[in-house]
N, C-alpha and C positions, 0 to 999 in steps of 0.2 A: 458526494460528500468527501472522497477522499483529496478531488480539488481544491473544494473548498476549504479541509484541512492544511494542504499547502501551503494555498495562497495566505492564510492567515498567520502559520508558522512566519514564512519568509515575508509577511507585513510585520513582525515582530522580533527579527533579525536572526533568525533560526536558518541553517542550512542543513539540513539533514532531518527528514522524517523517518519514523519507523513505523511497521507495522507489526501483527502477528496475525495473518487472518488463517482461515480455513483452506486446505486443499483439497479435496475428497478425489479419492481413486477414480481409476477409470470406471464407469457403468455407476458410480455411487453419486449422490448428491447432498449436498448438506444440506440438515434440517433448521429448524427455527431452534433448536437447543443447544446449537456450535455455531452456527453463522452470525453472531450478531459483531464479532468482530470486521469480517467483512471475507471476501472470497477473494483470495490469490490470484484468480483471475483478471479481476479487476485491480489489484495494483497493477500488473504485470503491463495492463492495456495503459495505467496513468503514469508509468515512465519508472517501478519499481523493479530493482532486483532484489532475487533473495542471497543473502547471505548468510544463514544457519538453517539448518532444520533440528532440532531439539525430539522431535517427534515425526514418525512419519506423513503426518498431516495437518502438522502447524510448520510452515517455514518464517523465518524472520523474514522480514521483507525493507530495502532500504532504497531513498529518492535523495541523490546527493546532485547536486549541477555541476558541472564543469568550469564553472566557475566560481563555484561556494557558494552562488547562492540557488535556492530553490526557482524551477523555470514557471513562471506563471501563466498559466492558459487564458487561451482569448475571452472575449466577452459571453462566449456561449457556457462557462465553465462547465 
């Protein structure tokens, strides 16, 4: 999903995603009652960094290209 949020941003001339998902501590896991933004982990692995933390378990999370515009993953998104 969060490819396919991209790809649809930068089909609509967007450079810059954001997210806010979930971090959970070491040994902790998130539940269905905080995860539905999505887990940190997973931007981390679709090419986001984070740029704030507000809380110690929501970090802002941001996908900019190097070229302005967002990088589009292959056919297997």
């Amino acid at each position: 999903m969060i490819g396919a949020a991209c790809d649809f941003a930068a089909e609509n001339g967007q450079h810059v995603v954001e997210g806010f998902p979930v971090d959970p501590g070491p040994g902790q896991v998130a539940g269905a009652d905080n995860a539905m933004t999505g887990i940190a982990s997973a931007f981390r692995e679709a090419g986001f960094t984070e740029v704030a933390r507000r809380k110690k378990d929501r970090p802002a999370m941001r996908r900019i290209a190097a070229d302005g515009s967002i990088p589009r993953r292959g056919p297997g998104r």
